[in-house]
C-alpha positions in Angstrom: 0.0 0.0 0.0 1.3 3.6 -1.0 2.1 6.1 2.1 0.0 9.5 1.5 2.9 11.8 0.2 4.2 9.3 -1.9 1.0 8.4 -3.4 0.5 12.2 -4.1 4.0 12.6 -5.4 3.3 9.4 -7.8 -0.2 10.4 -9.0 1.3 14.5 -9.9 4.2 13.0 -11.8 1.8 10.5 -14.2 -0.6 13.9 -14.3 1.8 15.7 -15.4 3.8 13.3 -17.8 0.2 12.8 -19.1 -0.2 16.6 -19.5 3.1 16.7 -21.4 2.5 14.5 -24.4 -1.2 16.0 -24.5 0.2 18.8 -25.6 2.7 17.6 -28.0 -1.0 15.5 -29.7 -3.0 19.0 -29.5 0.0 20.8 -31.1 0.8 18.3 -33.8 0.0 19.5 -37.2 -0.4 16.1 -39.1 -1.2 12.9 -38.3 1.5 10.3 -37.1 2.6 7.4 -35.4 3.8 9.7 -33.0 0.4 11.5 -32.4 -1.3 8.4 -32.1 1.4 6.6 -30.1 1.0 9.8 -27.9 -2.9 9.7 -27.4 -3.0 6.5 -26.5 0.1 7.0 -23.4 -2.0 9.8 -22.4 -5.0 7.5 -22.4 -3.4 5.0 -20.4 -1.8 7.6 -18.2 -4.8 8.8 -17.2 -6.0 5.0 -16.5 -3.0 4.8 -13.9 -3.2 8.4 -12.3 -6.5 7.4 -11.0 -5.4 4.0 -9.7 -3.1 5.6 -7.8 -5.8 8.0 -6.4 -8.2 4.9 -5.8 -5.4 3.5 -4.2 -5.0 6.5 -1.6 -8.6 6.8 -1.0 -9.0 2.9 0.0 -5.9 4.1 2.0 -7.2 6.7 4.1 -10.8 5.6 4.0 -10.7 1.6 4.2 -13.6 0.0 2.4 -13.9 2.6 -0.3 -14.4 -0.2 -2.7 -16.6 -2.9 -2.2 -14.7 -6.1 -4.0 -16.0 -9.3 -4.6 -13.1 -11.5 -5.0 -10.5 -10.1 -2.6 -8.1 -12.8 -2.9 -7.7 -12.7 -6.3 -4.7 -10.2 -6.1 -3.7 -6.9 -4.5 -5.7 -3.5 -3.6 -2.8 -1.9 -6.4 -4.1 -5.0 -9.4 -7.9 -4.5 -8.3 -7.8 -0.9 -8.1 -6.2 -0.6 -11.2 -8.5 -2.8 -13.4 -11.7 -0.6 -11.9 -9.8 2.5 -13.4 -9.5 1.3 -16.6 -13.1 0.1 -16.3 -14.2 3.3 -15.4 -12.5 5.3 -17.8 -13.4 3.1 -20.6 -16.9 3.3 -19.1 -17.3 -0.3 -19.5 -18.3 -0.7 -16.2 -18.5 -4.7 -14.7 -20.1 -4.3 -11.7 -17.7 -6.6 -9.9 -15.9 -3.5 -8.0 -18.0 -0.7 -6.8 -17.0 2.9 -5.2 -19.3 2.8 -1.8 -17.4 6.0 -0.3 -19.0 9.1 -1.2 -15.4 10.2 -2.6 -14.9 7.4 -4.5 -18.2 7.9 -5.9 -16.8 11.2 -7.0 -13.6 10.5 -8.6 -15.3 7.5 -10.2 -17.8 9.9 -11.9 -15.2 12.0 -13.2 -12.7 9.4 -14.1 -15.6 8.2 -17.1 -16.9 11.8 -17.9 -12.7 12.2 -18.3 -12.4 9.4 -20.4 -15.2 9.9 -22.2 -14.7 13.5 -23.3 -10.9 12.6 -24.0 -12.0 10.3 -26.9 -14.6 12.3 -28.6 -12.4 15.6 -28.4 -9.1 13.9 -29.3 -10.9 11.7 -32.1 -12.2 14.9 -33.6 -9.0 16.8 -33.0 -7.2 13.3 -34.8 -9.8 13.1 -37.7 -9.8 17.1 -38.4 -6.1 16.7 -38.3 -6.3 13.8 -41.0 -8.4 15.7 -43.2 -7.0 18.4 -43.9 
């Protein structure tokens, strides 16, 4: 389990490596490997950032999550797949947010990822266009 500061420290540093290569993808003026190599690390950066944020709240709040099948690896492996669940919006069921915030970041995790497609899909497919 992460300690508070170095949970902090760890979900600022994927922020902002995820805020770096968003703007190299918003600034690019064709569409590359690059670009699209880029998207996606932001995509999965964004994925981890709120794991580690999951990760802190189960910390400071135990039972944050409720988890089905506990034994089936660690807080880090179950948090982790619920982010990626949430931000794709997919949404199993099998972990839920029961604090209210968890609730919270849950919420804005998928309106996050959900936004970040359509407006970088746009941006990517205007940019292919032209």
């Amino acid at each position: 389990m992460l300690d508070e500061a170095s949970g902090v420290v760890l979900a600022l540093c994927t922020l902002y490596m995820a805020v770096v290569v968003l703007r190299s993808v918003v600034k690019a003026e064709t569409v590359t490997r690059d670009v699209i190599s880029g998207a996606v690390a932001v995509y999965v950066l964004l994925g981890v950032a709120w794991a580690v944020i999951y990760v802190l709240i189960e910390g400071l709040v135990p039972g944050s999550f409720a988890v089905e099948e506990v034994g089936k690896g660690t807080i880090w492996d179950q948090l982790l797949y619920f982010s990626f669940a949430t931000l794709t919006t997919l949404g199993y069921g099998d972990i839920s947010p029961l604090s209210p915030v968890a609730r919270i970041w849950a919420v804005f995790e998928a309106i996050c990822g959900t936004f970040f497609l359509a407006v970088l899909v746009s941006r990517l497919v205007g940019l292919y266009r032209s």
